[in-house]
N, C-alpha and C positions, 0 to 999 in steps of 0.2 A: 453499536455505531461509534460510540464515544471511542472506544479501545481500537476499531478500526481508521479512524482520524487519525490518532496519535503515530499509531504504525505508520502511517503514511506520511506524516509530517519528520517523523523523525527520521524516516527513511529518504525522506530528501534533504533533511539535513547531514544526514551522512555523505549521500553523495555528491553535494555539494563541497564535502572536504576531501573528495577525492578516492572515495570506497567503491569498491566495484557493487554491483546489486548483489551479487550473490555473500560477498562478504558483509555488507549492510545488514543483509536477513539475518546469515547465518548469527551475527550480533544482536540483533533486535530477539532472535527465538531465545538467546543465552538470558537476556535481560528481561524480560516477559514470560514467566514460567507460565502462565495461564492460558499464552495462546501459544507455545511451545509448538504444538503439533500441526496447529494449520500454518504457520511462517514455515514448519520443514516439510508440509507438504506445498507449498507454493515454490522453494526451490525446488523441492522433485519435478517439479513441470518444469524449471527452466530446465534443470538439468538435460530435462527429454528435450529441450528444443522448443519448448513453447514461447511463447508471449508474455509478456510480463502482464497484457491484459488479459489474455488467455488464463494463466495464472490465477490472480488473482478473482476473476469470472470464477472459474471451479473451485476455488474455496468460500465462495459464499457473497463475493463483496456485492453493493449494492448494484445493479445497473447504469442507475445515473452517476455514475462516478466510474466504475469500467471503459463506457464511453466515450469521457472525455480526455483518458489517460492512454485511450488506444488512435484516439487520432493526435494526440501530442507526441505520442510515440515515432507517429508517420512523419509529422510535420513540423516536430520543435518542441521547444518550453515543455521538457520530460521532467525535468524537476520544479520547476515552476506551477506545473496543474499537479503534480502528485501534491505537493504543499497545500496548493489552494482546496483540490479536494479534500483533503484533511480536517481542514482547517469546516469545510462545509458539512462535513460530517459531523463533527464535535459540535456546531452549530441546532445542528439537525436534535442532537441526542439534548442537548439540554432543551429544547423547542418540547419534545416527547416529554419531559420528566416535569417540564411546568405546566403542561395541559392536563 
């Protein structure tokens, strides 16, 4: 969870400086050798034309953060709730490690 927060956070800090998503990933998989393989399979689904919540859904991410990312998608603040779930994530994982 911890490692999927950060993805997320830093993937909306990229696009908040003006990275398209697929150049964001393709950077995020260069810098993160460890989850390498699921960021270049979450481009292959854009590539086919998916979703970016579609996407991320079939690599694993959690549901309560899919959801909030696929109606932001619909209706605004696409980088604003990518960040906040992020951010809810990394939340999440230190919650898990002090219990």
């Amino acid at each position: 969870m911890n490692d999927d927060g950060d993805f997320l956070i830093r993937l909306a800090e990229l696009l908040d400086q003006g990275f398209s998503i697929e150049v964001a990933i393709s950077y995020l998989s260069i810098t993160s050798p460890k989850e390498r393989l699921r960021y270049k399979q979450i481009l292959t689904s854009l590539e086919q034309g998916n979703t970016f919540y579609t996407a991320i859904k079939q690599a694993n991410f959690p549901e309560f953060i899919s959801a909030p990312i696929f109606y932001a998608a619909e209706h605004g603040y696409f980088t604003k709730t990518l960040h906040e779930c992020g951010t809810l994530l990394k939340k999440k994982s230190r919650t898990r490690k002090n219990t």
